[in-house]
N, C-alpha and C positions, 0 to 999 in steps of 0.2 A: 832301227836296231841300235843296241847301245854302242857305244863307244869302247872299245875296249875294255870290256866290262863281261866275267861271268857269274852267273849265281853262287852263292859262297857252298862252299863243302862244308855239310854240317861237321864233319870229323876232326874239323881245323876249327873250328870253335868252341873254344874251353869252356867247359863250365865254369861258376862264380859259387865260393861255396858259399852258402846263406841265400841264394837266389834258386827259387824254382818258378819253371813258366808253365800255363799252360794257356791252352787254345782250341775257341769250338764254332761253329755255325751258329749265328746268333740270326743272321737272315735281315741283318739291320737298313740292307738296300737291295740287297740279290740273295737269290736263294741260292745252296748248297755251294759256298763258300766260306774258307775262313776267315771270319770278320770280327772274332774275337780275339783278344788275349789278356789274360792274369797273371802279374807277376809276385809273388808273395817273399819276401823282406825277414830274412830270418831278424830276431831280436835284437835290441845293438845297434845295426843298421842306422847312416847316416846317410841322410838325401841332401844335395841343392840341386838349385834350380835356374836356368832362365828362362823369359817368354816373350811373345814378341812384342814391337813396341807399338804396334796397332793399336789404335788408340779401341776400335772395334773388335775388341780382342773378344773370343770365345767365351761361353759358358764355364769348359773343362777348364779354360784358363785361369778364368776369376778365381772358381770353385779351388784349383789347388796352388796356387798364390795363399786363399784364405789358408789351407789344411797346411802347407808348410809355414806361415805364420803363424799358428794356433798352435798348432803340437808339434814337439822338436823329437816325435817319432812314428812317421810313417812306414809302413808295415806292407801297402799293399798297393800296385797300377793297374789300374782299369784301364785297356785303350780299345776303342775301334774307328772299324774304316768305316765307309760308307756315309757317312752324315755328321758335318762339323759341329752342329750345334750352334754354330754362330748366328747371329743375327736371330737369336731368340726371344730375347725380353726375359721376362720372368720366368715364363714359362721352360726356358730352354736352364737356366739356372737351376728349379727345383727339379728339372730330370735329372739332371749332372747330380745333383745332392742326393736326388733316390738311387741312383745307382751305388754309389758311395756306399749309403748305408747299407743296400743289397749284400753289398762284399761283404761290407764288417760285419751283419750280422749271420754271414755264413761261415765269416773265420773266427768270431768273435772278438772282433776288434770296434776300437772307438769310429767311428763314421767319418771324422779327421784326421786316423791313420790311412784314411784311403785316400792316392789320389788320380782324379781322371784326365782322361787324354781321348780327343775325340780328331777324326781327322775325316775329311768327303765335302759333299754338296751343303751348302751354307746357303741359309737361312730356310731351311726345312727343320720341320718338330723331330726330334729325338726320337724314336719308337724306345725307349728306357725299357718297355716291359719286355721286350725282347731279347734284350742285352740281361735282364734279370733271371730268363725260363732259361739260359743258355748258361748261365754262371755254373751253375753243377756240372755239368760237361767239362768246363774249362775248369776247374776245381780239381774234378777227380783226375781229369789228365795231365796235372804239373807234374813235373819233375825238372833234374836241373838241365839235360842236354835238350833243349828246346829254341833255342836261338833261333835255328833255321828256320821252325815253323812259326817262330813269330813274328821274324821276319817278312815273313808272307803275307800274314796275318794283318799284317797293318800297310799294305801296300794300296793306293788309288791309282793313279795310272801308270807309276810306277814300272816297267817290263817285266824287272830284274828284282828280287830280294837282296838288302843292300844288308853286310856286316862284317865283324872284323875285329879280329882277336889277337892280344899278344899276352906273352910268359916273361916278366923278370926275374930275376932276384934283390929281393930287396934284406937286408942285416941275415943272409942266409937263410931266408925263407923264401919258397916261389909265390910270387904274385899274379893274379890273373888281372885282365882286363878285357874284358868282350861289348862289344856294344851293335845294336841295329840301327837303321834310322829308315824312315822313308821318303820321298818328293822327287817329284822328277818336271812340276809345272807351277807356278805360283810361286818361283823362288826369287824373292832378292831378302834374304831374311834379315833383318835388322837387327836381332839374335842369335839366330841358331837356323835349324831346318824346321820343314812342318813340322817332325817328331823326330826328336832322336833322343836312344836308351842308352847311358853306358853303366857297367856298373866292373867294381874292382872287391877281393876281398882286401886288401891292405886299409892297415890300420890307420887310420887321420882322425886328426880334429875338427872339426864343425868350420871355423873359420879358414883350416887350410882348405877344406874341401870346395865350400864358396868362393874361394881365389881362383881355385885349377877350372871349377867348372865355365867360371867365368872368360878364364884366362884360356883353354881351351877351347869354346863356342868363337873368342876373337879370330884364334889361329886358323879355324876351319871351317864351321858354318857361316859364320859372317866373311868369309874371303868368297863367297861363290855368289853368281846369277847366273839363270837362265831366263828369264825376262823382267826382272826386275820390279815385280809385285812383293810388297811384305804382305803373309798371309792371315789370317785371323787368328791360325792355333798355332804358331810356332811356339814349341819346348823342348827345350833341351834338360835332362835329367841326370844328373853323375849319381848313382850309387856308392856305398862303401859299407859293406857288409862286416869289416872291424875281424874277419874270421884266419888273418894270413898267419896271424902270433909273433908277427915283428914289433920291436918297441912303435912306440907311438910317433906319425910325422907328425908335428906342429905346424911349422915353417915350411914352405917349398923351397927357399932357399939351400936347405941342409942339402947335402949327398944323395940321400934316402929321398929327399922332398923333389931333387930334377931328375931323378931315376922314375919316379913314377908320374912328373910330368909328362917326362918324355912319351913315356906308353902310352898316357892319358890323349894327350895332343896324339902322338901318330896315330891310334884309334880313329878319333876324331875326323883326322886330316883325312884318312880313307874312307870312311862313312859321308864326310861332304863330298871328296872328289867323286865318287861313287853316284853322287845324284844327279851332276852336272854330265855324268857320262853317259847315263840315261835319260836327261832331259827331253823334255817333250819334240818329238820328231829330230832329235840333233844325230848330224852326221860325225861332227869333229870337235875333239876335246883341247881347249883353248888357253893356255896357262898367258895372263897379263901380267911382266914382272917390270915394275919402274922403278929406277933406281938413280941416285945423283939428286935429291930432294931434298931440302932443309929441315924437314921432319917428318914421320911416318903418314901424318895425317894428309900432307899435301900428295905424297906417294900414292895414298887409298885414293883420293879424287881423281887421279888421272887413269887411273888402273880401272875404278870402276865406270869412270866416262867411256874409256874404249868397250869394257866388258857391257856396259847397258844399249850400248850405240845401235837401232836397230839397223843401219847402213851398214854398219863394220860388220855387223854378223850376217846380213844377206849376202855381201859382199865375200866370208866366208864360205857359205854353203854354194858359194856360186864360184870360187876360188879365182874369183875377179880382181887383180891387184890394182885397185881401185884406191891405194892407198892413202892418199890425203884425206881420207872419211877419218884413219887415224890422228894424224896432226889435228884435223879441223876437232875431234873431239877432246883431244887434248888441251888444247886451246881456249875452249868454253865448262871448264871442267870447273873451273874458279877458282886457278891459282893466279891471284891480281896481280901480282908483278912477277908474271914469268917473261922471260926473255927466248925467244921463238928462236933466236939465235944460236942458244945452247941445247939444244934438240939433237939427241939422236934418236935414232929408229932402226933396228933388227928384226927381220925375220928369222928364227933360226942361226944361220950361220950367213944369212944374204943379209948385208949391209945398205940399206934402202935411203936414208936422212942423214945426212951429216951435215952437223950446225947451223941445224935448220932446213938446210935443201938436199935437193935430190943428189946424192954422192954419183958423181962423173960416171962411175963404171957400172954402174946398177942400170939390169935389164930385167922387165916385164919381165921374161919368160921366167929368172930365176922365182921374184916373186911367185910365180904362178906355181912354180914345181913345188913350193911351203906350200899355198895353200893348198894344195891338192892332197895333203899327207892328213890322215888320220887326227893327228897329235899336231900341234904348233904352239911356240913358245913366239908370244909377241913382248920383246925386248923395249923398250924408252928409256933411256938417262936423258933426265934434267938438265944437269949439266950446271946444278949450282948448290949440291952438297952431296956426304953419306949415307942420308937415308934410303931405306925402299921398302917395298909395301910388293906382296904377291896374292893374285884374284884369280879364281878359277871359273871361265864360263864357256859355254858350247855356241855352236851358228843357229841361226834363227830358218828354220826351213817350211819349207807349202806344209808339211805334216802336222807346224805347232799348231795352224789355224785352224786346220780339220777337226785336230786330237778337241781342242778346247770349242771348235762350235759343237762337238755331236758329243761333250763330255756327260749331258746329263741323258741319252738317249740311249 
């Protein structure tokens, strides 16, 4: 079950004006299922992108890498579930490319305004014609409240549809920001998640937009694992549909540029933390925040040594205060001249390490009352600067091994 985690209320997710979805049974692994969806790009419309950094990266990925390098205006996303595409060769490339032109030549667009998103079982053929017989369905049924069901739409093992919507104001005009994503297994993304959609109507520039998407995927999809695989198709996509009638951001620095950071990122930060809470077979949602580091980067190594550790996270699911799996992973995380001496360690509010050893008054059992809670925040200061660095990931339980041997069956 997830983590404190319910399916979003489509009624709490705003529409984006210039964005309409739609979504149909396209039958691309299972039958009568939603395994499509279309999202179509009123005009104007500015994309960026990231993707992951597998070097075995996807078909969809190559393909729209190419199309937002080619043409500085994409119009149209094709995504589904069921078959990544990856590990294709050639073959799996010129589907990805027929599909494309499928769209555009049903919306009338260039073949390089479209672009694809494939997410499932990797290194299987594409079935493309399927995803083409099924286009007209998802065509006729866009409109713009459609989040929910696309949410669905693009789920793998996923439990829970994952999204998440905010309202500003930005120069007195309302701004939207809604976005989906999906993963719940194959996650340590080096990017982003397997997929994630956001899109805002507020008006940006090309360059501001590449900064926030960027600078967003850091804040949120790159702070999470659940077993620390990068995947083949990770992409992250920011929309900006230019339609709120605010003057124009440039800069994120301005007022108007961390106003809609803000929203951008807390989207963001809810759609990762979202997939960590339904990760595959996970009981407990795990926030690693280290803090007292000489720069963010040594922060992220020790954060993400405990978050990948599979000890630390058995040792979760079993809520066994087995706690030196922490220190030991801290330790070989490859901060070369750390001094084990200035170590602290917090559970919660139980004080477990201090400067370096076991703090005098700290008892088993308190540990064990944290691990037993739903939610735990695993605390570490350095103990030899200001920095810190915050990783979101879940316990590793009997369920992950089942979910992934019987995932193709």
């Amino acid at each position: 079950m997830p983590v404190n985690l319910k399916a979003p209320d489509p009624a709490e997710l705003h529409p984006v004006d210039g964005v309409e979805i739609g979504v149909a049974m396209a039958g691309v692994r299972k039958a009568n299922r939603r395994d499509l969806a279309v999202f179509t790009l009123a005009e104007g419309s500015r994309v960026a992108g990231v993707f992951t950094r597998n070097r075995f990266c996807a078909a969809p990925v190559q393909v729209c890498r190419e199309h937002l390098a080619a043409d500085a205006a994409p119009r149209a996303l094709v995504i589904n579930t069921g078959n990544a595409n990856a590990g294709t060769g050639a073959d799996g490339l010129a589907r990805a490319r027929a599909t494309c032109e499928a769209v555009g030549a049903a919306l009338g667009l260039r073949a390089s305004q479209v672009l694809p998103f494939s997410t499932g079982v990797i290194m299987e053929t594409l079935p493309h014609e399927r995803i083409v017989a099924a286009l007209p369905q998802a065509l006729q049924a866009r409109a713009a409240d459609r989040w929910a069901e696309a949410a669905a739409a693009i789920m793998t093992t996923d439990t829970l549809p994952k999204a998440a919507s905010r309202r500003i104001t930005i120069g007195g005009r309302s701004v939207t920001v809604t976005g989906i994503s999906k993963g719940a297994g194959m996650i340590r993304p080096n990017m982003a998640t397997m997929l994630g959609f956001v899109a805002t109507d507020a008006v940006i520039g090309a360059a501001a937009l590449q900064a926030l998407v960027q600078e967003a995927a850091d804040l949120s999809f790159n702070r999470i694992t659940i077993d620390g695989d990068t995947s083949t198709n990770d992409s992250f996509l920011l929309v900006a549909t230019q339609r709120a009638g605010h003057a124009p951001i440039d800069t994120l620095d301005s007022p108007e540029g961390q106003a809609l950071r803000e929203a951008v990122v807390a989207v963001a930060q809810a759609l990762a933390q979202a997939i960590v809470r339904d990760g595959e077979g996970a009981t407990k949602f795990i926030t690693v925040r280290v803090d007292g580091g000489r720069d963010e980067a040594e922060c992220r190594l020790a954060a993400y040594a405990i978050a990948h550790s599979p000890l630390v996270k058995t040792a979760f699911f079993a809520s066994d205060p087995n706690l030196g799996r922490i220190l030991a992973a801290v330790g070989y995380a490859g901060i070369e001249d750390l001094d084990p001496a200035g170590i602290d360690l917090r559970l919660d509010d139980v004080h477990v390490v201090e400067r370096g050893g076991r703090r005098a008054d700290y008892r088993e059992e308190d540990g064990q009352r944290v691990m037993r809670q739903a939610e735990i925040l695993v605390h570490v200061s350095l103990g030899r600067g200001d920095r810190e660095a915050t990783v979101w990931t879940c316990d590793l339980s009997h369920d992950y091994v089942s979910i992934n041997a019987d995932y193709r069956s």
